[in-house]
N, C-alpha and C positions, 0 to 999 in steps of 0.2 A: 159776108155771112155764110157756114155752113148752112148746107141743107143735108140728111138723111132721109134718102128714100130706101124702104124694103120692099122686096119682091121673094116671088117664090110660098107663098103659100100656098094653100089649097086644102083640098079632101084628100085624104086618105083614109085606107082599111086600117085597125090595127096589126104592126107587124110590117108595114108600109117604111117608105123612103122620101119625104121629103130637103132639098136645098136651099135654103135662103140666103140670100144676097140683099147685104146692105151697101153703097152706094152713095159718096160721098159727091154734091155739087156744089159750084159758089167759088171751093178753096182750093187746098191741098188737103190728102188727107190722113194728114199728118199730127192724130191723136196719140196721145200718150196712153190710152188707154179704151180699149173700145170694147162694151160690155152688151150682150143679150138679156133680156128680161122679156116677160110673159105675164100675164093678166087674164086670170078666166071669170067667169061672172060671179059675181060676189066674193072674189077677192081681190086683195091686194095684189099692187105689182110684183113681182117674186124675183131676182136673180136665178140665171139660168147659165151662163158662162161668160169669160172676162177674157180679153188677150193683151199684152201691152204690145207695143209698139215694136218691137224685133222680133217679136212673136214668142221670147224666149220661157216667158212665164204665163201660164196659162190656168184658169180655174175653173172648175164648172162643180154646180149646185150636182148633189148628192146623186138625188135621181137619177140623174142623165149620164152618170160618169157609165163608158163603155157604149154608148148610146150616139152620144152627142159629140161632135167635132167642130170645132171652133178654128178658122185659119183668115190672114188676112194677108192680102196681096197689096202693099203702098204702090205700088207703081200705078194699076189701074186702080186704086182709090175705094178696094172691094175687103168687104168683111164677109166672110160666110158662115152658115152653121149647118152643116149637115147632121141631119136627121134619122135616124136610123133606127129599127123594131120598134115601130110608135108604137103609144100604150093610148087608152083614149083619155086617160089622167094630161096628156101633153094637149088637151085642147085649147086654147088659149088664143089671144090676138099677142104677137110676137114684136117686141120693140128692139131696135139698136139705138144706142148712144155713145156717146163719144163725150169724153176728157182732152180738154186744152190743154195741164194743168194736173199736175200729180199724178200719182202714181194708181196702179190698179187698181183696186175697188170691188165691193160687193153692192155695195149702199147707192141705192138710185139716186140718192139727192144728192149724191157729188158728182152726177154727171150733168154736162153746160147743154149738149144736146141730144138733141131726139126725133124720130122719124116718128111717121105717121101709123107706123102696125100694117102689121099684116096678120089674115086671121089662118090660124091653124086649126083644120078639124080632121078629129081623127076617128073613125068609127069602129063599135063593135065587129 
């Protein structure tokens, strides 16, 4: 059984630089497809950015494009998403998941797993 665990969250100013690192145990991690999403209170989970597997195709939600960096290293088993001119709109608890199993994706429910969050704040 995978496991995803995320790190790297925290407080920031807006304007700020946070890193996140997802963090694959149990397997290899060798997703077809490995997506970020975000959840602030009172809303729904949201798409945030997608990578597939050779890294060669890459997507990211509206906002963030110029913002947001999506890269992922197989060897060490790591997904990242660097952070960049946070707005306090980016506040959120920040999920990774992963696809066994088809192709990229926007749609959280075609992913098989998921990590526990990490929370992002960003302040005034």
């Amino acid at each position: 059984q995978v496991q995803l665990v995320e790190s790297g969250g925290g407080l920031s100013q807006a304007g700020g630089s946070l890193r996140l690192t997802c963090a694959a145990s149990g397997s290899t991690f060798n997703y077809n497809a490995v997506g970020w999403f975000r959840q602030a209170p009172g809303k729904e989970r949201e798409f945030v950015a997608a990578i597939n597997w050779s890294g060669g195709t890459i997507e990211y939600e509206d906002s963030v494009k110029g913002r947001f960096t999506i890269s992922r290293n197989n060897v060490k088993n790591t997904v990242y998403l660097q952070m960049n001119s946070l707005k306090s709109e980016d506040t959120a608890v920040y999920y990774c998941a992963g696809r066994t199993v088809g192709y990229l994706t926007r749609a959280r429910d075609e992913y098989d797993y998921w990590g526990q969050g990490t929370q992002v704040t960003v302040s005034s």
